[in-house]
C-alpha positions as CSV (number, residue, x, y, z in Angstrom):
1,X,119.0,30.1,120.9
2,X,121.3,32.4,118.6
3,X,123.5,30.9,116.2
4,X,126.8,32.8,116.3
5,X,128.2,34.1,112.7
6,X,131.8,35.3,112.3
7,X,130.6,36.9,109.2
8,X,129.5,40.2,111.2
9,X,133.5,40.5,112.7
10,X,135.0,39.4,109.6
11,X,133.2,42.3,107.5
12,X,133.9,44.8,110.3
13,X,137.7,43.7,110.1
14,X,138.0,43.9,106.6
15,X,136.1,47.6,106.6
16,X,138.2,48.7,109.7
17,X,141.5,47.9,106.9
18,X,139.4,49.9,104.4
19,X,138.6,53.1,107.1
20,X,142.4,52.9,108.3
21,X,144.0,53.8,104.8
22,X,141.1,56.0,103.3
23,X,139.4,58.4,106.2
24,X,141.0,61.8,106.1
25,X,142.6,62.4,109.4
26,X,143.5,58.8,110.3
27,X,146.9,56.8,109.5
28,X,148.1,54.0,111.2
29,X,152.5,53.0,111.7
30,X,152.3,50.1,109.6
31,X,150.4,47.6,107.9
32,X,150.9,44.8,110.9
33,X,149.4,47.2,113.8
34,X,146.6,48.0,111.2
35,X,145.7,44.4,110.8
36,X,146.0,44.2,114.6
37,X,143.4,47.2,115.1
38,X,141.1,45.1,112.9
39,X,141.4,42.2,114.4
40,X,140.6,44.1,117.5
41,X,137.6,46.0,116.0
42,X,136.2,42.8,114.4
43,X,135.9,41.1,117.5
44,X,134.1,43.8,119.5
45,X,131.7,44.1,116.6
46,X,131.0,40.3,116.7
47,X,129.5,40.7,120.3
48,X,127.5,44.1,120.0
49,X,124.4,42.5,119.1
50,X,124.8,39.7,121.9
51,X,126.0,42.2,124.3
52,X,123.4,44.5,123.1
53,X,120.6,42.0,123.3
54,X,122.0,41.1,127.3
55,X,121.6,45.2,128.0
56,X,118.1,45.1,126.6
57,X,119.6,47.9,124.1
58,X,118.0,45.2,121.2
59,X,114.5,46.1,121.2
60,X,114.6,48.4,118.5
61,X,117.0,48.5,115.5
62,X,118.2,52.2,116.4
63,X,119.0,50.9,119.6
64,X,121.3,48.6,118.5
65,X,122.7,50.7,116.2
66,X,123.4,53.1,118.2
67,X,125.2,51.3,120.9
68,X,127.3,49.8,118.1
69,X,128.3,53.5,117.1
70,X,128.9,54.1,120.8
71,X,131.1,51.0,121.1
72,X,133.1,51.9,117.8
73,X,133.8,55.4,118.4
74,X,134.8,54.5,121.8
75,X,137.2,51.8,121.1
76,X,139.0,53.8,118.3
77,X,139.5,56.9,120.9
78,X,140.9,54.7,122.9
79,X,143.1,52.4,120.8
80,X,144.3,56.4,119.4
81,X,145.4,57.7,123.3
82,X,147.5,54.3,124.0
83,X,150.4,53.8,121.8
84,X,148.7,51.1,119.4
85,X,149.6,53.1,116.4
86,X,146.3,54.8,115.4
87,X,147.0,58.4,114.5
88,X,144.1,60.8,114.2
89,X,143.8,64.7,113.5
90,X,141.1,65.3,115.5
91,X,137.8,63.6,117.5
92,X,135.4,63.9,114.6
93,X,137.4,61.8,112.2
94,X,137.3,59.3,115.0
95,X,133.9,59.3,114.9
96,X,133.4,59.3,111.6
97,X,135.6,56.1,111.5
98,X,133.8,54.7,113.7
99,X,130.6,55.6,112.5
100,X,131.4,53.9,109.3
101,X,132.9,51.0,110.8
102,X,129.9,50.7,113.2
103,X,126.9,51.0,110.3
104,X,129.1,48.2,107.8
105,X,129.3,45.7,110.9
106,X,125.5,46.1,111.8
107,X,124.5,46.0,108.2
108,X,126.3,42.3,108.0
109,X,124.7,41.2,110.9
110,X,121.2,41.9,109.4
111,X,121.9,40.0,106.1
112,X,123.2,37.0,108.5
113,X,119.7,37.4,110.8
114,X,117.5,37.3,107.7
């Protein structure tokens, strides 16, 4: 049995804060909502591996990783078309957000599995 960690959606909260105020292209309304989106963001990263591992996605490490990038750049288009307060210039800084946020969450969940 897996132990569960909230170190993996802590560190992808607190990197989610950092990608908010420092990736060209993206602002968010105010400090709250940005705390908010990371709260959001952490949570979804502290279930990719177990949802990952349900999907049989886990096999490999690039599979993993991949869906994680998958899940992060999805959420953040979505959290930016809905009025959360996510602004972004265009779909690549959106990825690249969440390509960042993505690789920093799945890096802390391999220090907490080993």
């Amino acid at each position: 049995m897996r132990s569960v960690s909230l170190v993996p959606g802590v560190v992808a909260a607190a990197s989610s804060l950092v990608v908010f105020y420092t990736v060209p292209g993206i602002s968010v309304s105010s400090p709250y909502q940005a705390l908010m989106l990371a709260v959001l963001l952490g949570l979804a990263n502290g279930i990719i591996p177990f949802v990952a591992a349900a999907l049989g996605n886990a096999r490999t490490v690039l599979g993993t990783v991949l869906f994680a990038l998958g899940v992060n750049c999805f959420l953040l288009y979505v959290i930016h078309r809905y009025p959360f307060g996510l602004q972004a210039d265009s779909l690549f800084s959106l990825m690249v957000a969440g390509s960042i946020i993505g690789i920093i969450g799945f890096m802390s969940t391999l220090s907490i599995r080993s």
